[in-house]
N, C-alpha and C positions, 0 to 999 in steps of 0.2 A: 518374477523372472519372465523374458521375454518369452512368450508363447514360440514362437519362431526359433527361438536359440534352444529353447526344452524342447523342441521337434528334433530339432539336428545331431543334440545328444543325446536322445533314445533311439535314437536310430541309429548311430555309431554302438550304441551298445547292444542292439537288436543284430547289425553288422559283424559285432565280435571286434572291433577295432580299438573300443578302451573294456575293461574289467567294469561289473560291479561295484568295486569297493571308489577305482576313479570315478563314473559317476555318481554314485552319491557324494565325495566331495568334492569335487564341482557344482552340484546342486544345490549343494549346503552353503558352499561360496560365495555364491551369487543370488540366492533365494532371498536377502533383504534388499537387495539392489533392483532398480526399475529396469536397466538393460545390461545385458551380456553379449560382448564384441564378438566377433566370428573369429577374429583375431587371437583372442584369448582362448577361447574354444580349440582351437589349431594348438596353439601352445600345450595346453595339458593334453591333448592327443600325446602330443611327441615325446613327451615327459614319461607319458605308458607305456610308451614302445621301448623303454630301456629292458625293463625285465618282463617278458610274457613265459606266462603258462597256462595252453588252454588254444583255442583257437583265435587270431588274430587276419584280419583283410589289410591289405596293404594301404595303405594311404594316398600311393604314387608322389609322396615328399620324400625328399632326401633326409636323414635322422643321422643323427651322430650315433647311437648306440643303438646293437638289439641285440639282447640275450636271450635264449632262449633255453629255460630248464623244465624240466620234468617233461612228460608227455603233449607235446606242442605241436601245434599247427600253422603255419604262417601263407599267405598267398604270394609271397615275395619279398622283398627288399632291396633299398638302394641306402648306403649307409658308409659311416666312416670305419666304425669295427661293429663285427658280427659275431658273436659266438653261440655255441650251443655246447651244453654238458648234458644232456639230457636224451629221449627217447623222442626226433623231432622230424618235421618233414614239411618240407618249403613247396610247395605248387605251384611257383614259380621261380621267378632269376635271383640268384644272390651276386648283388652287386656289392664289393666294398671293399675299402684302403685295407685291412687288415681282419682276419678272419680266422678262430681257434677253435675246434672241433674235439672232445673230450666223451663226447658222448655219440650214440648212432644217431648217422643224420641224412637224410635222404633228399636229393636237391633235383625234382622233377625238370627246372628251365636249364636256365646256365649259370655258371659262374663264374665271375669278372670279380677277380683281386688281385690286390698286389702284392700279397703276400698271404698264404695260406700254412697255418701248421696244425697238424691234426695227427694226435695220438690215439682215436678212438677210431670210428668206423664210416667210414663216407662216400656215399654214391651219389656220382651228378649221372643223371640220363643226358642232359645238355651237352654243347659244349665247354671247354673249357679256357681261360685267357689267362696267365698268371705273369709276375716278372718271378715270384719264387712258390716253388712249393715242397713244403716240409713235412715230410708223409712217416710216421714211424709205427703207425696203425696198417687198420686194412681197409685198403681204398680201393674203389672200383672207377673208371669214367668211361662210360658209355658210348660219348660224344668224340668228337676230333678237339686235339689238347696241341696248346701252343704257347711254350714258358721259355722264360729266357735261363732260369735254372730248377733243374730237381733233383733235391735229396731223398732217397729214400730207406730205409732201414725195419720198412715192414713186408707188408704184404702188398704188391700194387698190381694191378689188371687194367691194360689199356686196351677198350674193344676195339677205336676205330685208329687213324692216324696220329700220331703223336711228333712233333717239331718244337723241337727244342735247342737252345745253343751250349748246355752245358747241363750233364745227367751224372750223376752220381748213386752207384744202389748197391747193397749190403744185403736185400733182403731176398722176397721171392720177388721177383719181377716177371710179369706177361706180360706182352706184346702181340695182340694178335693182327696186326696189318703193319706198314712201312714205318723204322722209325729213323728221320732224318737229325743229326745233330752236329755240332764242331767238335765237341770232347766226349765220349760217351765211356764211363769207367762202370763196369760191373764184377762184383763178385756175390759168390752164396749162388744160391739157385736162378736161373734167369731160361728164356721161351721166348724166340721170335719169332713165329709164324710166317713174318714176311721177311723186307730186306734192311737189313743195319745200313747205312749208309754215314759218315762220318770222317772227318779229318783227323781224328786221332782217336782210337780204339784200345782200350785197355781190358782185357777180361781176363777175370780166374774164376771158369768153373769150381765152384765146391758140393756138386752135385751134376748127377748126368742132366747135361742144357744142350742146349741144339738154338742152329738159328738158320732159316732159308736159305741167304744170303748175305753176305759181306762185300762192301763196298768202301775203301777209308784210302787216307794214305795212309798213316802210322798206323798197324796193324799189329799189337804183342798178345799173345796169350801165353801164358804160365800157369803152371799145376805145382803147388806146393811150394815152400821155400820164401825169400823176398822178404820183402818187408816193408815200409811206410802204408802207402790204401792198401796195400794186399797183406797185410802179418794178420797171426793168427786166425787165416780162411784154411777148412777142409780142404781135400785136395777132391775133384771132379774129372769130368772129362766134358768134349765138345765135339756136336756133331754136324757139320753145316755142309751145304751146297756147294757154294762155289765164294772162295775168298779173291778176290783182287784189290790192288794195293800197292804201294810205292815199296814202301818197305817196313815186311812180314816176317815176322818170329814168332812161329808154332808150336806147342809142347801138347798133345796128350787132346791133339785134335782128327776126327776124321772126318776127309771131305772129298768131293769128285773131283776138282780142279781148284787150284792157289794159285796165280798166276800174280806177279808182280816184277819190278824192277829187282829189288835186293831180297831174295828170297833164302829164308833159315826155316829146316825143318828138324825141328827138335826131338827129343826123346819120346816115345809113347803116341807117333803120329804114326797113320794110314793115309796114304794119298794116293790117291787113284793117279794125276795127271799134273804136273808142277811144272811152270812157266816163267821162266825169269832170263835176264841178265846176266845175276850172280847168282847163282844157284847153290848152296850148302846144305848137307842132310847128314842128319846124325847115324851112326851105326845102327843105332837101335828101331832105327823108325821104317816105315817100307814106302817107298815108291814106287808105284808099278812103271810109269810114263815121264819121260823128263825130256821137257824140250826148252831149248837153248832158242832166246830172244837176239 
């Protein structure tokens, strides 16, 4: 065997980048042969990046596959599908077309996919890029997150800015800074620290939520009753800042000021200051301030 080509694979396995057991057969391989191609060498690399367990260096190639189970350590990836079932943690970007998380996974860079689903546990520090993400675990993202859609029906925690053009969430949802989107449907427990902002707003507290600010056209919220995304939710309430909006229908909200064009203020509301056009309010609900647009 080439003296030159046994340096390059002890040293990838001195790196953590193939197993043991790969090089020994690769050794074994090529040990009656006078050369072994650097070419070939590259090849059985990528062949060992399907399943790692253990610590693993990145390659800087792009790989069709990396799995990763049991207690894992990886310095990154750029790949077609990426999964982890296991107890793992990436030290760098995870790049890739498709990406399945089953196990706790901790993702130090960023994460660029296009489609994410993950029923187990997952933290990017990074930012994040997705066209979908399918969250039914508990997910944390540290970083500023921008999807073209999220589902979610777990646990989810956005620390920084979140833009998205179509949100869907059932479970516990946080939000602690702006979140911008075109459809934003929530029910079950949900927290936004800053401002909702959105062309059609759909929410049923089933739990006391609150949110900064509201900013939409279409603006409904409902407690209890209903049916198709909203059946069988608890009933909640909602506590928010200031709603404005084209047109607004409130049930079981309280807030300082609602101001919009078609304004409905429903059963089980407190409003301090209501601004519209068309202004309706239920028997049941209190207005302190009503002023006529």
């Amino acid at each position: 065997m080439d003296e030159e080509m046994l340096k390059k694979l002890e040293e990838r396995l001195a790196n953590g980048e193939i197993s043991e057991d790969t090089y020994k057969k690769i050794k074994a391989r090529y040990e009656s042969e006078d050369k072994l191609k650097e070419e070939d060498l590259e090849s059985e690399v990528d062949e060992d990046m399907d399943d790692i367990e253990g610590e693993v260096t990145d390659t800087g190639k792009r790989t069709k596959n990396v799995r990763l189970t049991g207690a894992s350590k990886i310095s990154g990836c750029d790949c077609e599908y990426f999964s982890s079932s296991g107890a793992s943690k990436v030290e760098g970007n995870v790049k890739a077309d498709e990406a399945k998380i089953s196990g706790a996974t901790k993702v130090e860079g960023d994460l660029i996919v296009k489609k994410l689903g993950s029923n187990g546990s997952i933290k990017v520090e990074g930012k994040t890029e997705a066209d979908f993400l399918e969250l039914s675990g508990a997910s944390k993202f540290e970083g500023l997150v921008k999807a073209d859609r999220i589902k979610s029906s777990g646990s989810t925690k956005f620390e920084s800015s979140l833009t998205v053009n179509d949100i869907e969430s059932s479970g516990a949802f946080k939000a602690e800074h702006n979140v911008k989107a075109e459809s934003f449907k929530a029910s079950g427990a949900f927290v936004i620290e800053a401002t909702l902002e959105a062309s059609e707003i759909m929410l049923r507290p089933g739990a006391d939520c609150r949110i900064g600010n509201i900013k939409g056209g279409d603006v409904l919220v409902e407690i209890g009753g209903g049916g198709g995304f909203f059946s069988f939710v608890k009933k909640g309430s909602l506590k928010v800042g200031t709603i404005k909006g084209d047109d607004i229908y409130l049930e079981g909200t309280k807030a300082d000021l609602v101001e919009g064009n078609s304004v409905r203020i429903g059963p089980g509301c407190k409003i301090d200051t209501v601004r519209g056009k068309d202004i309706k309010v239920h028997e049941s609900a209190s207005v302190k301030n009503r002023e006529q647009l």
